[in-house]
N, C-alpha and C positions, 0 to 999 in steps of 0.2 A: 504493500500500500504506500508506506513511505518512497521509497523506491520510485513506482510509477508517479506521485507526485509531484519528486526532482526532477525526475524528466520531463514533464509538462512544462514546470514551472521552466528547465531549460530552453527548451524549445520554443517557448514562446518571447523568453527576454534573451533568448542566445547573442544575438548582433550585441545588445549593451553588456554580458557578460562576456563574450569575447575580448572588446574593446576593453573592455577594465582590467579583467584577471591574464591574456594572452601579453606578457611582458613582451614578448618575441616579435610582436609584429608591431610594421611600421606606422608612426603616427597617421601617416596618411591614409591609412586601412582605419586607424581605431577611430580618428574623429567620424570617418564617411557611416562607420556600421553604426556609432551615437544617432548620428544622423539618420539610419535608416529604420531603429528601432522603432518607434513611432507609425511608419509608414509599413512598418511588418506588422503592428501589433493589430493595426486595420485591415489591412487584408487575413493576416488569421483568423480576426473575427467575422468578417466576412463569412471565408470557407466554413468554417466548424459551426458557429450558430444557427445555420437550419439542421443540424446536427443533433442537436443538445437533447430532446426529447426522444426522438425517432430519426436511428439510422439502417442505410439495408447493407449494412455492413457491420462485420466482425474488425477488432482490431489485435491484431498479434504481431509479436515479434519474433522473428528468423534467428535461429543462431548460428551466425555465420561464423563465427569463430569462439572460442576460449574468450575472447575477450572483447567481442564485438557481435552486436545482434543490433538488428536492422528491421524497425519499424514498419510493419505493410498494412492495408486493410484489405480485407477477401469477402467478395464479393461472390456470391453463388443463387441465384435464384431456381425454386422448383420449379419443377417439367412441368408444364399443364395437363398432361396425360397421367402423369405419376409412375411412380415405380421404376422411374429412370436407371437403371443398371448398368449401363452404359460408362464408359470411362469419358467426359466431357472433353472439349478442348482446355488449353490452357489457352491465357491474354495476360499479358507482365504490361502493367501500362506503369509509366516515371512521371513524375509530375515536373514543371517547371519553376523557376524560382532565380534566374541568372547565375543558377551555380550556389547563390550563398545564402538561400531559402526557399520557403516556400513550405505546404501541406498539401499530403494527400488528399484531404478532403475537400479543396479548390476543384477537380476535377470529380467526385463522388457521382456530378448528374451525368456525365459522360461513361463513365466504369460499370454503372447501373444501367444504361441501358445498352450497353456489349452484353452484361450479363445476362440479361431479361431478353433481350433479342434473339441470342447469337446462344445461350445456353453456356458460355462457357466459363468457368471458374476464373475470376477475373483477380489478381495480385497487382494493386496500386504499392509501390515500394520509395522510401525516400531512400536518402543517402547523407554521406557525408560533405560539407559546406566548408565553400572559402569563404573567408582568405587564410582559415585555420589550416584546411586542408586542401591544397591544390593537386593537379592533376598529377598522378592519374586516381588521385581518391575516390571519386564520383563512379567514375567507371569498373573502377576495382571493386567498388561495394555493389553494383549494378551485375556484374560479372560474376558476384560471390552468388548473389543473389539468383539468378539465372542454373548458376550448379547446384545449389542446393535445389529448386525447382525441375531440375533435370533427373536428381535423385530420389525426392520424397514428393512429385504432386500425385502422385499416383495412389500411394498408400494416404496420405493426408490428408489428401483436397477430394481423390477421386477424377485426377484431372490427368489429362495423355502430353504428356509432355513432347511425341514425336508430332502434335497437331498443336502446334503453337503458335500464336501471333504477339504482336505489340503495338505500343502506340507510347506518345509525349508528346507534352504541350511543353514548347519554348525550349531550354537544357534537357527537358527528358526527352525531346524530340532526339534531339542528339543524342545523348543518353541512350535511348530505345535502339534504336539503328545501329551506333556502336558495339551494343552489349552482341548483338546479333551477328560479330563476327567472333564473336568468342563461341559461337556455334554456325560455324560457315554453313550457309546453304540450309540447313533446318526449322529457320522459323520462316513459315506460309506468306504472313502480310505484317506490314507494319502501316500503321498512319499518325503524322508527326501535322502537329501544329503549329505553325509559325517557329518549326525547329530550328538550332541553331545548327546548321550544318558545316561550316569552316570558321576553326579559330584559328586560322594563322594570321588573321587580320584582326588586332583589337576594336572594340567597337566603334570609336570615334574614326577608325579608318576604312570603315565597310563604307561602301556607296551607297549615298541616299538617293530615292527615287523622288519622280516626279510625284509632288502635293505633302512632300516632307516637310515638316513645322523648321524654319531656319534657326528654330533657337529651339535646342531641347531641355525642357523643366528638369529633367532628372541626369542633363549633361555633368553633374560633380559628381555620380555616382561609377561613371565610365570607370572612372581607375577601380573601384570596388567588383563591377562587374568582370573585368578581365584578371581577378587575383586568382582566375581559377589556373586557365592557362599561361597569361602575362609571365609570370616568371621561368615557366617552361618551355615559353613559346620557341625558343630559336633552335633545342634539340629536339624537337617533335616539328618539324614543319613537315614530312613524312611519312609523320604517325596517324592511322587511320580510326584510332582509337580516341582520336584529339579531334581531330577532325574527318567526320564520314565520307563527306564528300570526295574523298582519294581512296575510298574501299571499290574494292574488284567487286564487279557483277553479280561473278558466283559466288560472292560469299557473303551478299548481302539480301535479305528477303525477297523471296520469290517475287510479292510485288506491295509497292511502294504508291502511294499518296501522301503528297504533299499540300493541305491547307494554307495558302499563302494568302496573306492579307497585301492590298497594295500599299498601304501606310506602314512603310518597314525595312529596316534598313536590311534587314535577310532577306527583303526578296529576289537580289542579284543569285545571290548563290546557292541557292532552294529550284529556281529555273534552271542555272546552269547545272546544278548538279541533276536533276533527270533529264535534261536534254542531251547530257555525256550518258548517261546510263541507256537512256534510247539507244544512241547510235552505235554503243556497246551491242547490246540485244541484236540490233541490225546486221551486224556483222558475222553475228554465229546463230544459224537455225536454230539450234537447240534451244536458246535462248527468249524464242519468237514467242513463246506461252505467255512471258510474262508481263504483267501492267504496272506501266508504271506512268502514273497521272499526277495533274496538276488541278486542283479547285482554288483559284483563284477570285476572290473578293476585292475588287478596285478599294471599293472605300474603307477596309477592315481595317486594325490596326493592330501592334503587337499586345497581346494579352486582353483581346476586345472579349473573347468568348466564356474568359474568365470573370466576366464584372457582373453584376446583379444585374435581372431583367428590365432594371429601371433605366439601366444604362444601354444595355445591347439587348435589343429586344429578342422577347424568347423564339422567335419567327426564324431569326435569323442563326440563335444557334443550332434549331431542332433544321435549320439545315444544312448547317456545315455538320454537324454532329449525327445528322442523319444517313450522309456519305458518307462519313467515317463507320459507320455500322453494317451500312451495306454494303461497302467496301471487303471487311472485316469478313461477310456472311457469303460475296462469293466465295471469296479465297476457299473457307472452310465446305461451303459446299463443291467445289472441284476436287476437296478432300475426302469427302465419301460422308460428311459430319451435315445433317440435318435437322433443326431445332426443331419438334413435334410440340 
């Protein structure tokens, strides 16, 4: 009891606990996470508060190691027929947070209705946060995460880990896609929302598109945003685990949707990374199965789909949200998987 209530209490004041007790890190990191505690403590309440009485989710924690266990909520809805005996698919979905937060239950409407749809035993998983911990921490708990699910969804969940898909909104777009070469070619579909697909450019150096705001409100958190990568960035400009966009074909999910908002400084390199993946596919038959699309929204912006319906109307999520599900439900049905 105690226990889980440090952790809480972590999790939600971590950016001002970091910045206080993390002697190690530079002021430039400590004063920006002061600065962003506030602006976390709102969008936490945000995600969790329609939460508080009634959720369609379990919360548990993975034990990924001896000294490290990893946060997820699981999501499983009944069969409307009953007596389901069937081994489900598995869905690993990462949440977003620019690396140095964020909550699974920001995405909860989206994870529920994979589950409720699609039938499959749905694993929302967080991870470890910069600028405490930078790369490759993110992806290493993603990855830890992933083998333990390759070993126990079966007995645990009831879930077929060789019928596997994924998804992330923003870093866990990244996140999702990445983890997914830690098992080449195994996972069916993935769908990334306004993912971050290449960090070899820190944020203030990506290309803005046409109808970008010329002055960004949250332009002092740039150096906070890039603490995941920034310091790793010049030995990893080849690493595919840093950035997705330079993974091989075959050893990235069978097929790919991309959610691109046109208000965003990712949407250069979200286009260019399946327009390189098309012309991959094109070049080797074998290859010709797979889909790999773009649902693109001119006026969307980053983290639009995340905001209350008062902000981004529910219209518009149930239909970016509704692609990403049917997206989701061919894949699995080309895999012989049909939710009755």
């Amino acid at each position: 009891m105690i226990h889980g209530i440090s952790r809480a209490i972590y999790s939600w004041f971590r950016p001002a606990i970091d910045a206080i007790f993390c002697w190690d890190l530079p002021w430039s990191y400590r004063w920006r996470l002061l600065a962003l505690q506030p602006l976390s403590l709102i969008t936490y309440a945000i995600a969790a508060t329609p939460y508080l009485l009634s959720r369609p989710f379990n919360v548990e924690w993975l034990p990924i190691s001896p000294d490290l266990s990893i946060r997820v909520l699981v999501f499983k809805s009944r069969s409307p027929a009953g007596g389901e005996s069937r081994l489900r698919p598995l869905h690993l979905h990462v949440h977003g947070g620019a690396f140095v937060g964020g909550l699974p239950e920001g995405d909860a409407e989206f994870c529920n209705w994979i589950a409720r749809d699609t039938g499959a035993v749905v694993i929302s998983s967080t991870y470890r946060y910069a600028p405490r911990h930078r790369f490759p921490a993110a992806i290493d708990d993603i990855d830890a995460v992933v083998a333990y699910l390759q070993e126990h969804a079966a007995d645990r969940y009831g879930a077929d880990p060789s019928l596997m898909t994924v998804s992330g909104f923003s870093a866990g777009g990244n996140l999702s896609l990445a983890t997914s070469l830690s098992v080449p070619g195994k996972v069916k579909a993935a769908v990334a929302f306004y993912g971050v697909m290449d960090l070899r450019l820190a944020p203030q150096d990506k290309p803005k598109p046409e109808g970008f705001p010329a002055k960004d409100p949250f332009a002092f958190l740039y150096p906070l945003y890039d603490s995941y990568a920034g310091p790793v960035r010049g030995e990893n400009m080849l690493n595919p685990r840093m950035s997705p966009i330079l993974g091989k074909l075959e050893d990235l999910p069978e097929n790919i949707l991309l959610v691109v908002p046109g208000i965003d400084i990712l949407v250069h390199e979200q286009t260019t990374f399946i327009e390189r993946l098309k012309e991959d596919a094109a070049r080797d038959p074998e290859q010709s199965r797979r889909r790999l699309e773009v649902l693109y929204d001119e006026k969307g912006f980053h983290g639009y789909l995340e905001l209350p319906s008062s902000v981004t109307p529910q219209t518009k999520k149930d239909w970016a949200f509704g692609h990403g599900v049917q997206f989701i439900k061919d894949a699995l049905r080309n895999h012989g998987w049909e939710w009755q």
